[in-house]
N, C-alpha and C positions, 0 to 999 in steps of 0.2 A: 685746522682741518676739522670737518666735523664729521661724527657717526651716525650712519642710519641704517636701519633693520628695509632688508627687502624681503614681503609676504610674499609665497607660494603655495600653490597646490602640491599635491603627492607626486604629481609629474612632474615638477619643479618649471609650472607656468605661473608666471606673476599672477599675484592676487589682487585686485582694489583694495587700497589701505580702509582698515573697517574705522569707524567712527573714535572708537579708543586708543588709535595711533597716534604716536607724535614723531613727528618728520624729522627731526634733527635733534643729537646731543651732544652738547660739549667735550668730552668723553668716554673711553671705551665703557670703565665701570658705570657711569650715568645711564647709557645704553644698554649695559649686563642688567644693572639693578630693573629697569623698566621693564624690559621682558620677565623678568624673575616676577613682576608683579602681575605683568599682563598675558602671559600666553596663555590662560584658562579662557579668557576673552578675544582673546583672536584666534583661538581653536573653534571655537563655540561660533564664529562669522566666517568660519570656514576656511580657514590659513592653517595649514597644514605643518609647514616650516616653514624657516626663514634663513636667510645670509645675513651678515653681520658685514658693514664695509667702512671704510673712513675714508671717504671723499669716494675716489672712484678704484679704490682697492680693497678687493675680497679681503677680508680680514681672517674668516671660517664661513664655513657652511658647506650643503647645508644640515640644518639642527634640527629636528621632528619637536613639534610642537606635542606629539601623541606619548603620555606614561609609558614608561617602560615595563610588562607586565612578566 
């Protein structure tokens, strides 16, 4: 089975995956570690949050891409 992050808005409407996405991970941790490096970068292309799934099952979400202040 594999894992992939679904980008949304604040509304929780899908987002176009921005340029430094990658579609698929072997992995839940593979997919934990990737956003851990990339959500300054998919905030910054306007993804808000994201869901977390493996194959076609919500796994969480969704998770605010925005600092907690």
């Amino acid at each position: 089975m594999t894992w992939t992050w679904r980008f949304e808005d604040a509304q929780g409407n899908v987002v176009e995956a921005p340029d430094v996405a990658r579609g698929e991970f072997p992995s839940q941790s593979d997919a934990e570690s990737w956003i851990g490096e990339y959500w300054r970068d998919l905030l910054a292309a306007g993804v808000d949050q994201v869901r977390l799934f493996e194959g076609n099952r919500e796994v969480y979400g969704p998770m605010s891409l925005h600092p907690v202040e």
